[in-house]
C-alpha positions as CSV (number, residue, x, y, z in Angstrom):
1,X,0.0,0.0,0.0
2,X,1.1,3.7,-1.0
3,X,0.6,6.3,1.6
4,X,-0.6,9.6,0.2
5,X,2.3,12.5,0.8
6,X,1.4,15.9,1.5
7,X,4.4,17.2,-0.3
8,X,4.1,17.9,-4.0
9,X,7.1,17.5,-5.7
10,X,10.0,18.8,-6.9
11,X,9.9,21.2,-4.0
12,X,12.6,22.7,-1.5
13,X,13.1,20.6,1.3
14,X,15.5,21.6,4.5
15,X,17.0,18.7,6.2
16,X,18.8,19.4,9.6
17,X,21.8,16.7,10.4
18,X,23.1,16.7,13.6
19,X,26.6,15.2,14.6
20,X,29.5,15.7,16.8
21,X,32.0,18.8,16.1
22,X,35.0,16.9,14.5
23,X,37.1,17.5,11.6
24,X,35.2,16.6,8.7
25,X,31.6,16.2,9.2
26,X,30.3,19.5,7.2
27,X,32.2,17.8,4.1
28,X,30.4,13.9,4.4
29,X,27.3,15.7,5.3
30,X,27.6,17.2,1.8
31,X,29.1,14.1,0.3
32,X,26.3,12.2,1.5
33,X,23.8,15.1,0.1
34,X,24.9,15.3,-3.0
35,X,24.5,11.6,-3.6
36,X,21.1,11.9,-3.2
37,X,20.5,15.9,-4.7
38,X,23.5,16.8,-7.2
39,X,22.4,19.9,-7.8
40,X,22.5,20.9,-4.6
41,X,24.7,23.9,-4.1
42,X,27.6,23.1,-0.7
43,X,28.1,27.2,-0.5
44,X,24.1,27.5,1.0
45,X,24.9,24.8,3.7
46,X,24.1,26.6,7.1
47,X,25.9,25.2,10.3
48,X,25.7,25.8,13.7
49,X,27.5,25.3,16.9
50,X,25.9,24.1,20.0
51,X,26.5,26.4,23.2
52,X,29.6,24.1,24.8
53,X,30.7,23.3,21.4
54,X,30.1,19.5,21.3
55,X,27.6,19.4,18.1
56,X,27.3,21.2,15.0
57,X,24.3,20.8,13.0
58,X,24.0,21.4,9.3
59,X,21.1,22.3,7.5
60,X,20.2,22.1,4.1
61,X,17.5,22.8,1.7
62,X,17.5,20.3,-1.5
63,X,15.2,20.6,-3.9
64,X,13.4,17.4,-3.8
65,X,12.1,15.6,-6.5
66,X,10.7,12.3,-5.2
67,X,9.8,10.2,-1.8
68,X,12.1,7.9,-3.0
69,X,14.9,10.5,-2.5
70,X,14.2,11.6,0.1
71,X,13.4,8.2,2.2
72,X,17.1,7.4,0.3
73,X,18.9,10.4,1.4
74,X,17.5,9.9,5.3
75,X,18.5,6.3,5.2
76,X,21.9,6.8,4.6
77,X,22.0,10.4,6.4
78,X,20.9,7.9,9.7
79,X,23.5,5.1,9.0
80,X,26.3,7.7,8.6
81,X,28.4,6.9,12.2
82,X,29.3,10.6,12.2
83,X,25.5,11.4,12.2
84,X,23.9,11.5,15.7
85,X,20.4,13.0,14.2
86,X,18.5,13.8,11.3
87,X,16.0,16.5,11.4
């Protein structure tokens, strides 16, 4: 059975992934993204430091064009060990 999505597609979607501050994790975060979106541009990536400097979440906005993408993109997004959290 196909559940009905409220989403029409293609549209912009923001994703938030959340992982621990370490050398490296904007750039798989994008790696990972632009597997699944390769038009997506890496300059409009937002990032942010928690308060005591332990996480840094990055949030982007693909434009999606399918469920399929985006249940692809999340899957791998969650398998990803530097990935604590996807948003």
């Amino acid at each position: 059975m196909i559940e009905p999505t409220l989403l029409e597609y293609p549209c912009d979607f923001p994703i938030k992934i959340l992982g621990h501050s370490q050398a490296g994790f904007a750039q798989a975060v994008l790696g990972v993204v632009r597997r699944h979106a390769p038009d997506f541009d890496g300059a409009a990536m937002e990032m942010k430091t928690s308060k005591r400097g332990k996480y840094l979440s990055v949030t982007c906005v693909i434009r999606a064009t399918s469920r399929e993408q985006l249940e692809g993109l999340y899957q791998e997004l969650c398998d990803h060990p530097m990935v604590v959290m996807v948003l």
